[in-house]
C-alpha positions in Angstrom: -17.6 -10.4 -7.4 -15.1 -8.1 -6.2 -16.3 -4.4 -4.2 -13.5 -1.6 -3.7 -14.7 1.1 -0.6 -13.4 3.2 1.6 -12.1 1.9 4.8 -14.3 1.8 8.0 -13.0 0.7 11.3 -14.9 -1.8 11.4 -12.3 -3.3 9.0 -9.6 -2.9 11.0 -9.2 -6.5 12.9 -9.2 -7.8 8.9 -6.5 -5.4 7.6 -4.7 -6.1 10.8 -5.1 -9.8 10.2 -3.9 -8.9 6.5 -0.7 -7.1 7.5 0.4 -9.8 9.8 0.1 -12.2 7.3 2.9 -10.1 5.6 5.1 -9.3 8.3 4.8 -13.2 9.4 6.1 -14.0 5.3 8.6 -11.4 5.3 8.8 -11.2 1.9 6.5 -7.6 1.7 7.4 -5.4 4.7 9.9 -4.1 6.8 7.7 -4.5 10.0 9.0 -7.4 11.7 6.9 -7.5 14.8 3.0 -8.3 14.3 0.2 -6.3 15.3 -2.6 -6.4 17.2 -5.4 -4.8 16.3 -5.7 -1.5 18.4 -2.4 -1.0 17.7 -3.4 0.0 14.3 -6.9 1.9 15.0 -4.9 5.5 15.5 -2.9 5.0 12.0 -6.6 3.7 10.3 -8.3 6.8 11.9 -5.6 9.3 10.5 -6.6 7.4 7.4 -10.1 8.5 7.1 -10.1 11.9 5.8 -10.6 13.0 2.7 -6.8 13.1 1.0 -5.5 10.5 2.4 -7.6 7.1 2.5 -7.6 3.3 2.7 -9.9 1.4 0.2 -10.6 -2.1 0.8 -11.2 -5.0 -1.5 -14.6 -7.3 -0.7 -14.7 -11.0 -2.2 -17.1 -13.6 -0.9 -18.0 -10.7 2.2 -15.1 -10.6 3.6 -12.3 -8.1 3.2 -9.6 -9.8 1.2 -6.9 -7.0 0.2 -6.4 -3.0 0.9 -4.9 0.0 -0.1 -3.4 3.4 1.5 -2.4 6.4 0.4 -0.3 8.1 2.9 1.0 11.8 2.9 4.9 11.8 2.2 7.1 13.2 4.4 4.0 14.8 6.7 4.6 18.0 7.8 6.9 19.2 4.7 4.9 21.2 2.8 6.5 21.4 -0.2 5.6 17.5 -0.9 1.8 18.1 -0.3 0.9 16.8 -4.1 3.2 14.0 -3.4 1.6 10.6 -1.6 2.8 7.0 -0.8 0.7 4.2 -2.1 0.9 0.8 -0.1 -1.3 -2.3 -0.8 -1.5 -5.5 1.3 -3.8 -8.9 -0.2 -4.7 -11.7 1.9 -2.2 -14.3 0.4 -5.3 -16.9 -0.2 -6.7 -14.2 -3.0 -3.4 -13.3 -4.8 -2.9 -12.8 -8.5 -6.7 -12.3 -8.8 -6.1 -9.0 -9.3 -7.3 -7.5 -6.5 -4.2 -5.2 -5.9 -4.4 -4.0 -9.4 -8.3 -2.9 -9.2 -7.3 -0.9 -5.4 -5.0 0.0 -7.8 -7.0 2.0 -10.3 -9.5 3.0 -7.5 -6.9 4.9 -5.7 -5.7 6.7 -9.2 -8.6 7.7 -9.7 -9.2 9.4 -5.7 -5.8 11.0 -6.2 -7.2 12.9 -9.8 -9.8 14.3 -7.7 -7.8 15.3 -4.7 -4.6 16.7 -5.8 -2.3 14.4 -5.5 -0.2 14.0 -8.5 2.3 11.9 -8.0 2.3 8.8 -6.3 5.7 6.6 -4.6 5.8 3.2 -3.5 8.5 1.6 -1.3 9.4 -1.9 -1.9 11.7 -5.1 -1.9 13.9 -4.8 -5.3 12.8 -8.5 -5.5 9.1 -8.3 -4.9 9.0 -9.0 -8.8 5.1 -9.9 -8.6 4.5 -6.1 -7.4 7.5 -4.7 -9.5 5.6 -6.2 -12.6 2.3 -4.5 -11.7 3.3 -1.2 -10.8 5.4 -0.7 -14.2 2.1 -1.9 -16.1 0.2 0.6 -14.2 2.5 3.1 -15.7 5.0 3.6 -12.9 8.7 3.5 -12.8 11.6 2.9 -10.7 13.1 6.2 -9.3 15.2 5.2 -6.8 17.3 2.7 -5.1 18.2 1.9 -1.5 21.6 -0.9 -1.9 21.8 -3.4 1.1 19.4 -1.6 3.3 16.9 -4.0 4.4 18.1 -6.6 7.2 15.4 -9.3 7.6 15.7 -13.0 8.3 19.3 -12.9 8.0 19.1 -11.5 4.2 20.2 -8.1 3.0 17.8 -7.0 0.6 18.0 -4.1 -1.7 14.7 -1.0 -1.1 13.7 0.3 -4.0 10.9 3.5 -4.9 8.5 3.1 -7.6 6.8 6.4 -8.9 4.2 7.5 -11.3 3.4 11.3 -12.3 -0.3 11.9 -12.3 -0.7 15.3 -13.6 1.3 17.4 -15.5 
């Protein structure tokens, strides 16, 4: 049985574990260099407020997957309503839909917290995360050609987006 919660740092060595798996695959990130674990606590602990969260996925009591909304463009005010979703799953527990139900937990923080709108970056060919953010409802609003240079690829970026509210 899957549990979605908020973030503690406790969790942090797991989602650090999480993330390097990604960065290691480099098929999900732009980070090419791994982390270790205090490297991250400062980024968790901006993380813990009220607006801007992670949520973290439990399966068999152990943190499997997470999820952060970030504020876009921090400091310009004028995107305050405006956040950036990111989602990382421990590559043993994919396509059990674990991303999608972080997912639905975070739409449901940003209703209550004034976010309406919501972008993710990604690799054009991340087609497994493409697929589930247009079910969700988002679409693709922008394009970045030929500007991701990893493991001797060029890759295309592209931005997903969803409007929340009205």
């Amino acid at each position: 049985m899957m549990k979605i919660r908020k973030a503690t740092l406790a969790d942090n060595l797991r989602m650090t574990e999480i993330l390097n798996q990604a960065i290691e695959a480099g098929n999900a990130t732009a980070i090419l260099e791994t982390f270790i674990p205090e490297d991250r606590l400062d980024w968790l602990q901006e993380h813990m407020g009220e607006k801007y969260i992670v949520y973290v996925a439990e399966m068999d009591g152990q943190v499997v997957g997470w999820l952060s909304l970030s504020p876009y463009r921090k400091g310009r005010q004028a995107f305050k309503h405006l956040a950036e979703i990111t989602y990382y799953i421990d590559y043993a527990y994919h396509r059990k839909g674990i991303a999608r139900a972080l997912y639905e937990k975070a739409l449901e923080h940003c209703c209550q917290h004034e976010i309406k709108d919501l972008v993710a970056f990604l690799y054009a060919d991340n087609k497994a995360s493409v697929e589930m953010l247009k079910k969700l409802g988002f679409s693709r609003w922008g394009l970045f050609p030929n500007t991701i240079y990893i493991h001797h690829k060029t890759l295309d970026h592209v931005i997903y987006g969803k409007h929340l509210k009205e």
